[in-house]
C-alpha positions in Angstrom: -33.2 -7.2 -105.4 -35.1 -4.8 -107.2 -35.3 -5.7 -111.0 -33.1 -3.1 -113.6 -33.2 -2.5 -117.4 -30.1 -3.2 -118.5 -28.8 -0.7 -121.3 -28.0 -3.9 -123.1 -31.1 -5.5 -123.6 -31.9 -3.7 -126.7 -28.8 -5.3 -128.1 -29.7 -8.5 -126.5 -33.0 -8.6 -128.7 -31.3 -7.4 -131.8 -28.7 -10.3 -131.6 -31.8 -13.3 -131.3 -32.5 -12.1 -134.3 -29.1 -12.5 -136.3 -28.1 -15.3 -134.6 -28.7 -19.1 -133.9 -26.9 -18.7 -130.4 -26.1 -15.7 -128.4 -23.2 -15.4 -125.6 -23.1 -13.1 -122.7 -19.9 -13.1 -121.3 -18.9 -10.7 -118.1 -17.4 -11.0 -114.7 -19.3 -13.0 -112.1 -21.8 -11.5 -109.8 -22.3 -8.6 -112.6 -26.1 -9.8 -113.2 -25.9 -12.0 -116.3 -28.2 -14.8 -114.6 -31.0 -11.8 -113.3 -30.8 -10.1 -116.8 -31.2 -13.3 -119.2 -33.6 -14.0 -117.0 -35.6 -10.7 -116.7 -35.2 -10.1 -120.7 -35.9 -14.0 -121.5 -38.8 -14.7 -119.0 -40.5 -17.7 -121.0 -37.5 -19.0 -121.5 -35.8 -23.0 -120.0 -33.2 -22.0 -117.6 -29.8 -24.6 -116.9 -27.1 -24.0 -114.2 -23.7 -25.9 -115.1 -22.8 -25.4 -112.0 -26.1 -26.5 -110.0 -25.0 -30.4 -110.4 -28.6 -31.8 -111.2 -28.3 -29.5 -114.3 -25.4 -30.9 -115.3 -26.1 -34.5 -115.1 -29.6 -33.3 -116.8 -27.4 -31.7 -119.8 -24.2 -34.1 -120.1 -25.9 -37.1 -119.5 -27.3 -37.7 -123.2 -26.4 -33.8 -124.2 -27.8 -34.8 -128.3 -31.1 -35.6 -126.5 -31.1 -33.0 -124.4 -30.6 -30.6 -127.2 -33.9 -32.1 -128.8 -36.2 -31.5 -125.7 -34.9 -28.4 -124.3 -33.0 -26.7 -127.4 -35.2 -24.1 -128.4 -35.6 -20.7 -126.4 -33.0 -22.6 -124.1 -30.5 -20.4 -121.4 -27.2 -22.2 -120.5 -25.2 -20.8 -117.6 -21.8 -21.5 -117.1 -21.8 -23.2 -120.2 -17.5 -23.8 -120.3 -17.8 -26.0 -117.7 -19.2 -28.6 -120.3 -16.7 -29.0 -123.1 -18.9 -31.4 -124.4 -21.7 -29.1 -125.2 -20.4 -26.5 -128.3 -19.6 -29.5 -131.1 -23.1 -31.0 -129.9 -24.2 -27.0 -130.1 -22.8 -26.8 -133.6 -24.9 -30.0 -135.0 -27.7 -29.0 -133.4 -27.8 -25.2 -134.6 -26.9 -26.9 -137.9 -30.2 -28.9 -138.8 -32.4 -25.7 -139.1 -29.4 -22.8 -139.4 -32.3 -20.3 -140.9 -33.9 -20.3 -137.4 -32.6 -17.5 -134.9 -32.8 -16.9 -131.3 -32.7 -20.4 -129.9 -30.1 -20.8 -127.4 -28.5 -18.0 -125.4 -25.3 -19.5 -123.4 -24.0 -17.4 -120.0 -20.4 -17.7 -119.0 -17.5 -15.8 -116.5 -14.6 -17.2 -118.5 -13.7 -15.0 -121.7 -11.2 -17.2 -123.0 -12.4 -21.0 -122.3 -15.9 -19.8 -123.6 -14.7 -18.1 -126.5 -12.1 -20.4 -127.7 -14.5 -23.3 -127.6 -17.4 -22.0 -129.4 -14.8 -20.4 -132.0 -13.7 -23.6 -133.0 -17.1 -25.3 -133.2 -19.6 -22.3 -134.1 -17.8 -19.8 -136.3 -20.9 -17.7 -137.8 -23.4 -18.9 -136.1 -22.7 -17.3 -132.6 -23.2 -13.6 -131.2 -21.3 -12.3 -128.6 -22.8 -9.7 -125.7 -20.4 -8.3 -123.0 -22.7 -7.2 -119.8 -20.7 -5.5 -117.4 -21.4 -4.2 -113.4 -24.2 -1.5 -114.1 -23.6 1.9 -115.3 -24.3 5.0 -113.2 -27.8 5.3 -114.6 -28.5 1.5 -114.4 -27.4 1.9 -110.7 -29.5 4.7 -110.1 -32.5 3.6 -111.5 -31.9 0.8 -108.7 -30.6 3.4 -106.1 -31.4 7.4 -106.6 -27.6 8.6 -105.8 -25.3 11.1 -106.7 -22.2 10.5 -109.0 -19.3 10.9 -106.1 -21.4 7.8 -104.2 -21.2 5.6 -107.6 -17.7 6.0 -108.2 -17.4 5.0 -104.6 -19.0 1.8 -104.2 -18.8 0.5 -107.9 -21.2 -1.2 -109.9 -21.6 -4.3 -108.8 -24.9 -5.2 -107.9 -25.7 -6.5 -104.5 -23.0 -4.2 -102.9 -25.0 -1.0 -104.0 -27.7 -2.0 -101.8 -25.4 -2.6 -98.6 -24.0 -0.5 -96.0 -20.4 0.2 -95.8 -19.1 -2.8 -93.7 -21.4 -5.0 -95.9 -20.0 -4.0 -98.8 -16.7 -4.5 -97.5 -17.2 -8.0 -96.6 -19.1 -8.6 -100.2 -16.1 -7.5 -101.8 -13.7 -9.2 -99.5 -15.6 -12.5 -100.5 -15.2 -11.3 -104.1 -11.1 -11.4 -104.1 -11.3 -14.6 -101.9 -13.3 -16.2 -104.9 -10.9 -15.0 -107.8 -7.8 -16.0 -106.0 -8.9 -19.3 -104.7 -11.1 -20.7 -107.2 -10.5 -18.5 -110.7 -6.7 -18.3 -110.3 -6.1 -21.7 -109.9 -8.3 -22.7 -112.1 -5.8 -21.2 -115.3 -2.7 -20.1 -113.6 -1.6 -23.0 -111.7 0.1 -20.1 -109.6 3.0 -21.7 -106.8 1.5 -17.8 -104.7 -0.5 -18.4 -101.6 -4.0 -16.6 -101.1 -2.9 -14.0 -98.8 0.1 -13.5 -101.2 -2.2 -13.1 -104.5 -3.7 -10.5 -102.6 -0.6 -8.6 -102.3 0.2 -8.7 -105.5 -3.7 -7.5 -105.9 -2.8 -4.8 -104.1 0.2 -3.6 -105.7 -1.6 -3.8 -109.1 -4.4 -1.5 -107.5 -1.5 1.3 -107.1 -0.4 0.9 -110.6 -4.1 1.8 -111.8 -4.5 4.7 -114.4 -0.7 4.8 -114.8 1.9 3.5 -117.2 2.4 -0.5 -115.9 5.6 -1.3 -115.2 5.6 -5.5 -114.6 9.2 -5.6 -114.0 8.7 -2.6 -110.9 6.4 -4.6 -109.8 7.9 -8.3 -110.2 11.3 -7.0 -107.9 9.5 -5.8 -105.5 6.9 -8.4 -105.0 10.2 -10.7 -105.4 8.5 -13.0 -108.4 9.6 -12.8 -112.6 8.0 -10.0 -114.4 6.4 -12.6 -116.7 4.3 -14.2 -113.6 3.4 -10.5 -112.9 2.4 -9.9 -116.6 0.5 -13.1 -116.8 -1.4 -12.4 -113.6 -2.3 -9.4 -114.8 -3.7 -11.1 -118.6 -5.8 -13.0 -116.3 -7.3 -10.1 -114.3 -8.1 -8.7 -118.0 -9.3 -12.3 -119.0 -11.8 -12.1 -116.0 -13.2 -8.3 -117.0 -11.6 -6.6 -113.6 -8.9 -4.6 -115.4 -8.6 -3.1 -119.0 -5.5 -1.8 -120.6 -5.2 1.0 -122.7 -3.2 1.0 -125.4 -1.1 4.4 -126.2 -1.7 6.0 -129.6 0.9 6.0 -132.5 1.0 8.5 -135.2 4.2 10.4 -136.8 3.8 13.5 -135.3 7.4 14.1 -134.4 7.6 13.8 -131.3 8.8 10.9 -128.9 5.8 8.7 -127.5 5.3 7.1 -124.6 4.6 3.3 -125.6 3.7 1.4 -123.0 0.4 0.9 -121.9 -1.9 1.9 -119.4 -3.9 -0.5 -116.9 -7.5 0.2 -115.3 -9.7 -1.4 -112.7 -13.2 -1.5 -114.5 -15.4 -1.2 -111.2 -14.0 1.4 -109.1 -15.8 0.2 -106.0 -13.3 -3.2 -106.5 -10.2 -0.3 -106.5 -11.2 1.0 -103.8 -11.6 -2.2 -102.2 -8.0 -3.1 -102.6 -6.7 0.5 -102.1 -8.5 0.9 -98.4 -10.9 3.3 -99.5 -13.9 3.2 -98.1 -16.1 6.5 -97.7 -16.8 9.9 -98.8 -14.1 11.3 -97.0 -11.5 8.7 -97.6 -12.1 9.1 -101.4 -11.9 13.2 -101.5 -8.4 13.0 -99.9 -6.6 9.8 -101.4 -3.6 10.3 -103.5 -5.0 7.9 -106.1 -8.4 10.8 -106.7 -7.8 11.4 -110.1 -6.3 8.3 -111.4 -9.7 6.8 -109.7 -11.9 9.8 -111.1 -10.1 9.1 -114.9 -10.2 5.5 -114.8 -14.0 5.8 -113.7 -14.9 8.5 -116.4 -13.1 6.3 -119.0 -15.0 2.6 -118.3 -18.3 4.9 -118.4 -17.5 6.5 -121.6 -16.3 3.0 -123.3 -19.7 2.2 -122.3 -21.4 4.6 -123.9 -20.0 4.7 -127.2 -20.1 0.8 -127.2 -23.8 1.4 -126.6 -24.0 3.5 -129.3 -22.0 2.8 -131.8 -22.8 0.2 -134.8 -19.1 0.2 -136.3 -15.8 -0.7 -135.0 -14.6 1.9 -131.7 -10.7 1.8 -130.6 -9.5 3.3 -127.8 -6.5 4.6 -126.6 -4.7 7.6 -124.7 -2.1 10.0 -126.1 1.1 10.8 -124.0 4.8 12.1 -125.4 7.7 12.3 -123.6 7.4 16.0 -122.8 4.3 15.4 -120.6 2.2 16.5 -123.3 -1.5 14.1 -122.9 -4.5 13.0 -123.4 -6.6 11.0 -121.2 -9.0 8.8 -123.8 -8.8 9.0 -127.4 -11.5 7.4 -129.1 -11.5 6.0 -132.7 -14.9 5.6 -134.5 -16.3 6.3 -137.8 -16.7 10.0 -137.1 -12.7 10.2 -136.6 -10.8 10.8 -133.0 -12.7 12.0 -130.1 -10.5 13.5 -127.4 -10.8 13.7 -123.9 -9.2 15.4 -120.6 -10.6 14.5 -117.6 -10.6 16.2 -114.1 -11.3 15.8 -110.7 -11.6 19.8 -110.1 -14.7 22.2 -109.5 -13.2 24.9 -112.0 -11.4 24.7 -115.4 -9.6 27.4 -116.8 -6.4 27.0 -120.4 -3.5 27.3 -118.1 -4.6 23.8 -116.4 -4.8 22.4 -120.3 -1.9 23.5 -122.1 -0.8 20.0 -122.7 -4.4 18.9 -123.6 -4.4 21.9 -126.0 -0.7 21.2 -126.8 -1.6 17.2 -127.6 -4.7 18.2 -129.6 -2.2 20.6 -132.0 -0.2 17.9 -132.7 -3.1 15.1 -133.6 -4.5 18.5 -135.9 -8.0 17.5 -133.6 -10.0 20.5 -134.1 -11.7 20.0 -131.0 -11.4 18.2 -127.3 -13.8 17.9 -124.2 -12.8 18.2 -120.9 -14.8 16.3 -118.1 -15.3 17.8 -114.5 -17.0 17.5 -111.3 -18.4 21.4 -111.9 -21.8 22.2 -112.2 -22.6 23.3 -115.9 -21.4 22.6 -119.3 -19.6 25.5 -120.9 -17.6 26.0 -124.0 -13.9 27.2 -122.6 -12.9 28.5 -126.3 -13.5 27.8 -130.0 -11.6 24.1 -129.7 -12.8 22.9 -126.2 -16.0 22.5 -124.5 -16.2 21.5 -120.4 -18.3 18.7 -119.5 -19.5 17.9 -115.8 -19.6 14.6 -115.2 -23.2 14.2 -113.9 -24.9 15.5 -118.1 -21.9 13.3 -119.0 -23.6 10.1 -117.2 
């Protein structure tokens, strides 16, 4: 596969230089290895779960350290418990120097727990995701429509459509059978964790409901609810959180759940082309939880401070998509699957901005040219957006 620049390889290099040890945490197959690799070329490179690696490492992991520790990557690192206190010593003898071990892992919570405990200060953490639009088509010249079809993953973008489909069938049968297992214990067959899979899909981009789902999947809403934690745990979904502020009205409060690649959605929901895409029922649920993964992205990317996000709903129908909180105050955003915009389609956008006293509100589109629809919203298309 063709080599990429990563977006987050300038952060990469800023972090070796704060830090003794930096961790790049994502779901599998979203290019960690390739992109430590590509960024840190000169460097030693372990596999924890290649198992003459691992005897290499845990066999005498002190020594180890002493040989290989410096400009060191560690894949898979959770797999050896062992490691982090050793990690912690280690770093701990020369805590001036920077840069000297980067660690790779799949596993938020086992990675993150352990090196908590052991290497509090010392530690960096980078989240590398499936690639971006313009990641993807630096690899792939493609249009927008295609992206948000077939996902971010990297090896699927290269394939045809029954390829992919068998990549990303391969892809569930990992999580259920090896991830799931591995933390939930979970009594729910394969073909059954796939069903529940499945039902989640449908609930994407909308107000989750775990007890809806739980009855009629015929399991307790808190399996559902825990299922679900560990998708998040894993980076396939995200929630978002609805927003709170005394504005006297009634809020919607519970949150809302999206699938972070849509080509894994669409997976799950049986949509597989062009066509399929343009006349699903889930379009705009798709097209919003798309627009919003890319735009976390971006202001991630770009942002040096804390960034919250959330969306806005009240129990009128009043909304809005994505609010996002950053040193600059709330950005607000409505996003659309249509060609056109005109007010009457954003009274409630218009409404919801009114109430938050937001002077001003984008609106994202599949049109053709930016334009500003009055003084307190401008139109975005979602190709300048990218």
């Amino acid at each position: 596969m063709p080599l990429v620049k990563r977006i987050i390889s300038g952060k990469l290099a800023e972090y070796l230089k704060l830090f003794p040890v930096v961790v790049i945490v994502g779901p599998r197959q979203s290019g960690k290895t390739t992109f430590a690799k590509m960024e840190l070329s000169e460097w030693r490179y372990f596999d924890m779960e290649k198992p003459s690696d691992y005897g290499r490492v845990s066999a005498d992991i002190e020594f180890f350290l002493r040989e290989y520790g410096e400009h060191c990557i560690i894949d898979e690192a959770q797999t050896l418990p062992e490691l982090f206190p050793a990690l912690r010593s280690y770093v701990d003898r020369k805590r001036s120097w920077k840069g000297r071990i980067v660690l790779l892992g799949s596993v938020n919570p086992l990675l993150v727990k352990k090196i908590s405990e052991t290497l509090a200060g010392r530690v960096g953490f980078i989240e590398i995701q499936p690639f971006s639009y313009s990641e993807a088509n630096a690899l792939k010249k493609m249009k927008v429509e295609k992206f948000w079809l077939t996902g971010g993953y990297p090896e699927p973008l290269l394939r045809n459509e029954n390829d992919r489909i068998i990549w990303m069938e391969q892809y569930v049968k990992t999580f259920v059978e090896r991830d799931v297992f591995a933390l939930l214990k979970t009594s729910l067959s394969s073909q059954q964790q796939i069903r529940l899979l499945t039902m989640i899909a449908h609930f994407h981009g909308r107000l989750w409901n775990a007890s809806r789902t739980a009855s009629a999947f015929g399991v307790s809403y808190h399996t559902v609810n825990r299922y679900v934690e560990l998708m998040e745990t894993y980076f396939l979904i995200d929630r978002v959180v609805p927003y709170y502020q005394n504005v006297g009205k009634r809020l919607i409060k519970s949150h809302k759940i999206y699938f972070r690649d849509t080509g894994l959605l669409h997976y799950l929901l049986n949509i597989s082309s062009i066509e399929a895409l343009r006349t699903s029922p889930y379009r705009g649920v798709s097209f919003e939880g798309f627009v919003i993964e890319q735009l976390k992205r971006k202001y991630m990317q770009e942002s040096s401070g804390r960034t919250g996000f959330s969306f806005y709903r009240t129990s009128q129908g009043d909304e809005i998509d994505l609010l996002v909180h950053d040193r600059q105050g709330l950005h607000a955003y409505e996003i659309k699957t249509s060609t056109t915009i005109d007010l009457e389609d954003l009274k409630g956008f218009k409404r919801s901005l009114e109430q938050l006293q937001l002077r001003k509100g984008t609106v994202v589109y599949f049109g053709r040219e930016d334009f500003q629809l009055d003084r307190q919203i401008e139109v975005k298309t979602i190709n300048n957006l990218l």
